[in-house]
DRENPA-869370 format. One record per residue (C-alpha): residue number from 1; x, y, z. Coordinates in Angstrom, 3 decimals. Layout:
REC  pos         x         y         z
REC  NUM         X         Y         Z
...
This chain:
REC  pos         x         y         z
REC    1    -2.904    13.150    26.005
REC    2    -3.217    15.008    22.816
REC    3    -6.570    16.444    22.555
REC    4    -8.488    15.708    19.841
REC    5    -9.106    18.994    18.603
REC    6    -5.104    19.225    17.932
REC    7    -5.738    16.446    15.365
REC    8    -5.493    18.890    12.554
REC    9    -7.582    18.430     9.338
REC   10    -4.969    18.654     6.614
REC   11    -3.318    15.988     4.013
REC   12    -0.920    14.781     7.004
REC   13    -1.664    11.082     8.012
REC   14    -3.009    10.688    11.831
REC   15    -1.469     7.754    13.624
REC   16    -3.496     6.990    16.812
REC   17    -1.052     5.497    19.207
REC   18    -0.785     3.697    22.420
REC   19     2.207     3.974    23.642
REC   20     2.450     2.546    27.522
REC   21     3.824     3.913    30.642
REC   22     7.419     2.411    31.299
REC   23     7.292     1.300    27.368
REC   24    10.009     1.532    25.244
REC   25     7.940     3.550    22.926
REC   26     7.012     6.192    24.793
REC   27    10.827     8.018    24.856
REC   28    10.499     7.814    20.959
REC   29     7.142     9.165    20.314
REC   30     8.644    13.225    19.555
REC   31    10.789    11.238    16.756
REC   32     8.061     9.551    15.456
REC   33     5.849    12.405    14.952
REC   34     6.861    15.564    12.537
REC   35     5.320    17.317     9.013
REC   36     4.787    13.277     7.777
REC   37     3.058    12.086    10.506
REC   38     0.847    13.665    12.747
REC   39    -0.556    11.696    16.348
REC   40    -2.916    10.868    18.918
REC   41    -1.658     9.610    21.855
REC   42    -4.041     7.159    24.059
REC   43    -3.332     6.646    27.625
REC   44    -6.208     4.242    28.341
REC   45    -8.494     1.641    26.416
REC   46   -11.159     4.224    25.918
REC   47    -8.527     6.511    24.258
REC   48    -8.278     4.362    21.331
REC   49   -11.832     4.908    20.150
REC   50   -11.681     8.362    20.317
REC   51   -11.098     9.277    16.764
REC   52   -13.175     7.031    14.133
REC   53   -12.390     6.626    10.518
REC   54   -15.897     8.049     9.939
REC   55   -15.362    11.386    12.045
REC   56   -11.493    11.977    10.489
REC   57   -10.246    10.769     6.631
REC   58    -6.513    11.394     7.312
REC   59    -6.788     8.353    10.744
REC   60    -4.483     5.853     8.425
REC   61    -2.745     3.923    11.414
REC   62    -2.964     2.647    14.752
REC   63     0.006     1.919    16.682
REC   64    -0.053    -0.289    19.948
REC   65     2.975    -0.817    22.365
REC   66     3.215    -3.618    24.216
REC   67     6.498    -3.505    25.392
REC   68     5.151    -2.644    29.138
REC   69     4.071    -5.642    31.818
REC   70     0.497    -6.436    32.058
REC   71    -0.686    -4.904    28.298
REC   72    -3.245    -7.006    26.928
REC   73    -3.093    -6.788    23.074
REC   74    -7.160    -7.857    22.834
REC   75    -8.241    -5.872    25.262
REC   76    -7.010    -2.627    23.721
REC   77    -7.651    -3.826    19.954
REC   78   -11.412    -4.328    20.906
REC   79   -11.640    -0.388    21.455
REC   80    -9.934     0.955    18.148
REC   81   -12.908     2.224    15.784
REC   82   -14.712    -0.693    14.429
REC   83   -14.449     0.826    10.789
REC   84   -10.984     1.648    10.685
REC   85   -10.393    -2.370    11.073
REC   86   -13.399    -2.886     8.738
REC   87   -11.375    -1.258     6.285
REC   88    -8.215    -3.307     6.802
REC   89    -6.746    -0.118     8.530
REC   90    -3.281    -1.134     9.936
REC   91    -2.715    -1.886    13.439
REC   92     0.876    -1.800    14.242
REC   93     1.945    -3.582    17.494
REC   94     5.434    -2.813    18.842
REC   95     7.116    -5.244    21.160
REC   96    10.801    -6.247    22.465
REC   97    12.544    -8.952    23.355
REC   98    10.643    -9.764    26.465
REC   99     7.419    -9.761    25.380
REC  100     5.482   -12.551    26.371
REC  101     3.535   -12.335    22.725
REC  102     4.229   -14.849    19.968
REC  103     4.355   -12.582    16.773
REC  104     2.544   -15.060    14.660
REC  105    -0.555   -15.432    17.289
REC  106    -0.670   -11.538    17.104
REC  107    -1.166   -11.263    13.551
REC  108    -3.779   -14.309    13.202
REC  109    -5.636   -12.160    15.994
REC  110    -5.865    -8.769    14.416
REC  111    -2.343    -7.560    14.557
REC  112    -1.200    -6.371    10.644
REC  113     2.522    -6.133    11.304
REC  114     4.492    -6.947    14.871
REC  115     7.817    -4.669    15.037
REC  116    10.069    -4.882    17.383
REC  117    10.795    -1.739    18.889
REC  118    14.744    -2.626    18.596
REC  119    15.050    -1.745    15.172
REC  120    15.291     2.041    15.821
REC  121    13.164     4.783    15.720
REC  122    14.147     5.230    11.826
REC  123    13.015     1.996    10.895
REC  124    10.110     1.958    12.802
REC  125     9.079     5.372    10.674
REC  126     9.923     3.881     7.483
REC  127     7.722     0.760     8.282
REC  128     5.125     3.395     9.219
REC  129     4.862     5.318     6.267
REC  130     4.836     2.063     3.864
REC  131     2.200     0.712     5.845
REC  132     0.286     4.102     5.982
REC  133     0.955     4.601     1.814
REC  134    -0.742     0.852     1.086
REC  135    -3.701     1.708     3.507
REC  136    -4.481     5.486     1.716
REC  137    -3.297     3.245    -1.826
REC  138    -6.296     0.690    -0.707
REC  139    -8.733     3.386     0.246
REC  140    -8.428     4.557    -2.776
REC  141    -9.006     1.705    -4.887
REC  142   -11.767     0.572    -2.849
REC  143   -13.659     4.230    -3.881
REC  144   -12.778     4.124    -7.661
REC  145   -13.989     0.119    -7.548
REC  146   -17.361     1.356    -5.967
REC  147   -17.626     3.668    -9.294
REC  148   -16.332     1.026   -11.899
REC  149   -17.829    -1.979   -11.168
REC  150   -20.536    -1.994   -13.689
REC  151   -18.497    -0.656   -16.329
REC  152   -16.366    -3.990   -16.937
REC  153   -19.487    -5.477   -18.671
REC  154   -19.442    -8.556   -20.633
REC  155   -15.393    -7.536   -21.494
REC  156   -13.510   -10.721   -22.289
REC  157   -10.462    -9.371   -23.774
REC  158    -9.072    -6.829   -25.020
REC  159    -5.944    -4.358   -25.748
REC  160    -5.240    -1.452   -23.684
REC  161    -2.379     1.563   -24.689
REC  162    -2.106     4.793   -22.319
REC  163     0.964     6.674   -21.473
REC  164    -0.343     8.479   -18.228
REC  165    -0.200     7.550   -14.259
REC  166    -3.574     8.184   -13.803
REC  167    -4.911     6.373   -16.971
REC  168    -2.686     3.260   -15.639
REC  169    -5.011     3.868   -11.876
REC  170    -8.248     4.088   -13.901
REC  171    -7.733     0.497   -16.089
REC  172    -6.115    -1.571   -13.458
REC  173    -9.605    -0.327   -11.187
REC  174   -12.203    -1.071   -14.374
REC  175   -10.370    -4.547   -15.172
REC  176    -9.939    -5.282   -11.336
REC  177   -13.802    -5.342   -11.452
REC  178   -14.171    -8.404   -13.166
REC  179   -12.838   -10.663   -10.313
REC  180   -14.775   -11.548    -7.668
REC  181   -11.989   -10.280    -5.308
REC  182   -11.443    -6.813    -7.148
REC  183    -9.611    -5.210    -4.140
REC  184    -5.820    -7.443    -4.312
REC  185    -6.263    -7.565    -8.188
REC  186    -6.487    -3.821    -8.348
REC  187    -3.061    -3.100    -5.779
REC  188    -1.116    -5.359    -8.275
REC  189    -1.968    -4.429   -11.146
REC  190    -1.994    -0.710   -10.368
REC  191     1.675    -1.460    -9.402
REC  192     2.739    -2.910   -12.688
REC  193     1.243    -0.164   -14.860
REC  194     2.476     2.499   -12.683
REC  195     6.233     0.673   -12.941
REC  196     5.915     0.664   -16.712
REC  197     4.793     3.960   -16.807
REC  198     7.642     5.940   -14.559
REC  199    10.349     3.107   -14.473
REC  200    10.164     1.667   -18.155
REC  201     8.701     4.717   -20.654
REC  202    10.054     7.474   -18.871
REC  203    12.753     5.428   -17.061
REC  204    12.886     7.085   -13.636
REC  205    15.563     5.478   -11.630
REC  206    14.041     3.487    -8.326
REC  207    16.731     5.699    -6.451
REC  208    15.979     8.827    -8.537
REC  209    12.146     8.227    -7.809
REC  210    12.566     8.200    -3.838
REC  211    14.719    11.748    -4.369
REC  212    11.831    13.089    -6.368
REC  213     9.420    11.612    -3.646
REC  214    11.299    13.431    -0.476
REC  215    11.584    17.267    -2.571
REC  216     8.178    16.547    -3.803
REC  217     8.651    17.078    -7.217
REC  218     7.581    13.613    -8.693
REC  219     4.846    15.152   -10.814
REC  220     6.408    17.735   -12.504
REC  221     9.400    15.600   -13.301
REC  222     7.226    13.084   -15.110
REC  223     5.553    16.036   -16.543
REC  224     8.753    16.874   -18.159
REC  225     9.765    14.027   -19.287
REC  226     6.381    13.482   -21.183
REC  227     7.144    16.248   -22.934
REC  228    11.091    14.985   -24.001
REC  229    10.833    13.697   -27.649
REC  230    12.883    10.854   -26.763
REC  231     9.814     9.777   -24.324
REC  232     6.808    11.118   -25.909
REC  233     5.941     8.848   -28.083
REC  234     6.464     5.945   -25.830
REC  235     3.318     3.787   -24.079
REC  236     2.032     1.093   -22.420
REC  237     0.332    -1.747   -23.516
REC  238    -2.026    -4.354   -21.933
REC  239    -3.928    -7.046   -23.213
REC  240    -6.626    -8.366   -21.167
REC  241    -7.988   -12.005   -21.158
REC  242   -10.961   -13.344   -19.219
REC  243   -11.724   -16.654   -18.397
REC  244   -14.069   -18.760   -16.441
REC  245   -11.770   -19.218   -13.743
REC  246    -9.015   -16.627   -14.357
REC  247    -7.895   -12.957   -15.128
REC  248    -4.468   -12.851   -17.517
REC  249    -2.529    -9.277   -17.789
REC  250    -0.230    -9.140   -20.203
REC  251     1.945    -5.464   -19.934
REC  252     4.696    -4.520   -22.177
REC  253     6.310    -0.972   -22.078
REC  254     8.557     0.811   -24.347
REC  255    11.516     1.171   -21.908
REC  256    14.521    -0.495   -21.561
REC  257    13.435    -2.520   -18.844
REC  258    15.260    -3.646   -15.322
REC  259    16.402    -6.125   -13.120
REC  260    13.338    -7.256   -11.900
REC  261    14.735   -10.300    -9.456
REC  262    16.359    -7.580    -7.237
REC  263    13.612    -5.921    -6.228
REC  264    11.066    -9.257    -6.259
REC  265    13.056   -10.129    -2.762
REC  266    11.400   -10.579     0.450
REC  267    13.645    -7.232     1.928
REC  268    13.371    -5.470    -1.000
REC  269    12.310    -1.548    -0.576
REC  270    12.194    -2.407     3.363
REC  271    14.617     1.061     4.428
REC  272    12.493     2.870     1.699
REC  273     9.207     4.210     1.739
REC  274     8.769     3.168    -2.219
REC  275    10.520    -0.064    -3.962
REC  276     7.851    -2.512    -1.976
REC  277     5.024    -2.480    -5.494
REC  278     7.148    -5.445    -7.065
REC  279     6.421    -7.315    -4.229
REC  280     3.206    -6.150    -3.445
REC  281     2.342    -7.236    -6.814
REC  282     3.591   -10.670    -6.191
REC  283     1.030   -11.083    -3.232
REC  284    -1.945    -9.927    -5.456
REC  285    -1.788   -12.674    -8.206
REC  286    -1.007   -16.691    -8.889
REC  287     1.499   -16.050   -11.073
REC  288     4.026   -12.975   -12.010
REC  289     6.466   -13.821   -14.862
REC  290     8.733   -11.560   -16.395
REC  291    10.572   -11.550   -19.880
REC  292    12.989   -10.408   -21.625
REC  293    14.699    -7.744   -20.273
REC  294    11.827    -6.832   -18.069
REC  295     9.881    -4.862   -19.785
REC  296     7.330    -7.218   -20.240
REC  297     5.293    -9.277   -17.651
REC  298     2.424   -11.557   -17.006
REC  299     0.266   -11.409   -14.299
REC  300    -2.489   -14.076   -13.180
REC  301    -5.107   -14.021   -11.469
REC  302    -7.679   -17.317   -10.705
REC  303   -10.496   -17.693    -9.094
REC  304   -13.384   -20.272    -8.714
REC  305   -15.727   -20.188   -11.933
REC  306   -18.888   -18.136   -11.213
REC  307   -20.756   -19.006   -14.520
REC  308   -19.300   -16.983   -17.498
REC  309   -19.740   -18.747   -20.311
REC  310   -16.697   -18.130   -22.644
């Protein structure tokens, strides 16, 4: 077993894994770890609570094979760190064609996502690191929500312009605030001013984005493209509307927009550790409609009415 002082504390993401004897994940483990992903390795129950959310800030996934006889999926989800789960952290269960698991009961009892272990060691990473990037992407928005949530005030509406990544973070977190479930609203709508930020003003290709992403170089090219005159001037807008019993985003961009129905598919982004905020989005809110040439969009949120009087 990897000892836990090899769990190194730098920006890599710790996956704490069970992998079981005579599993089919066990001969793939060297594959799955590397510079992106760095592991824990249980070999018993006990193993699993080792390393605690509290006691390490890079633990971002646990992964749990069952692909071995006689694993019981309960018995070794009761022992993985009580705040990881608390925090929706992602517990990955891998399984195979004779598993005697139905994937749906897994997931209503604490499983987030059942893969099976057929789909290759490269798919299995991809799914990984997707699952790992919405966890640190959650984390995140639950800190900046914990800051923000008085400063929404008595807002009812109102019209937003900012041109920057981290301005789009900051308003979809403040606006996020004034639903009683702050946490889904602020994923989605961080997704579509991000999008209309790097895909629509500075139009960064989705393929040209996951290059960027894998030579790590993302920041300086939207750096440089902020400074092009042909992009410069170019922002996004959003106009805010609260009511009683709903939250309406309305997010236009100065790009030339996209074919937005290609990547609102269920399989959409799935061999691609970006692509998935479209339909990530689509999970956050009511309603998503796009227009035009989709540039523009409107996003809805409802929820029951909790007294504002407007």
């Amino acid at each position: 077993m990897m000892s836990k002082t090899l769990v190194k504390d730098t920006r890599t993401p710790l996956a704490v894994v069970y992998a079981s004897k005579g599993g089919k994940l066990e001969p793939l483990l060297e594959r799955l770890s590397g510079i992106e992903l760095q592991l824990y390795r249980a070999n018993k129950p006990e193993d699993l609570g080792v390393i605690g959310l509290q006691e390490n800030k890079h633990y971002c996934i646990c992964v749990l094979d069952l692909t071995a006889p006689g694993v019981r999926f309960l018995e070794y989800l009761e022992q993985v760190d009580v705040a990881f789960r608390g925090a929706g952290g992602p517990v990955i269960v891998i399984v195979d064609g004779n598993t005697d698991y139905d994937a749906k009961e897994l997931v209503r009892v604490g499983a987030s996502k059942v893969v099976d272990v057929g789909l290759g060691v490269q798919a299995i990473n991809v799914i990984l690191a997707a699952e790992i990037e919405e966890f640190r992407q959650v984390s995140r928005l639950r800190k900046e929500l914990l800051v923000r949530t008085t400063a929404i005030g008595h807002i009812v509406s109102g019209e937003f312009k900012f041109i920057t990544r981290r301005e789009a973070q900051g308003l979809a977190s403040m606006l996020a605030a004034a639903s009683p479930s702050p946490i889904p609203v602020s994923i989605g709508l961080t997704e579509l001013l991000v999008n209309s930020v790097e895909h629509g003003c500075l139009e960064i290709g989705h393929d040209e984005k996951g290059a960027l992403i894998d030579d790590g170089t993302l920041h300086e090219e939207v750096q440089r493209r902020r400074a092009l005159p042909e992009f410069s001037k170019r922002y996004v807008t959003l106009n805010f509307t609260r009511k009683p019993t709903q939250l309406k985003f309305h997010v236009k961009d100065g790009g030339k927009g996209f074919d937005y129905e290609a990547y609102a598919k269920a399989d959409a982004g799935h061999e691609k550790k970006h692509g998935r905020g479209i339909i990530m989005a689509y999970g956050c809110f009511d309603t998503i409609e796009y227009r035009g040439c989709g540039n523009e969009v409107i996003a809805v949120h409802k929820f029951e009415n909790e007294g504002l009087d407007t």
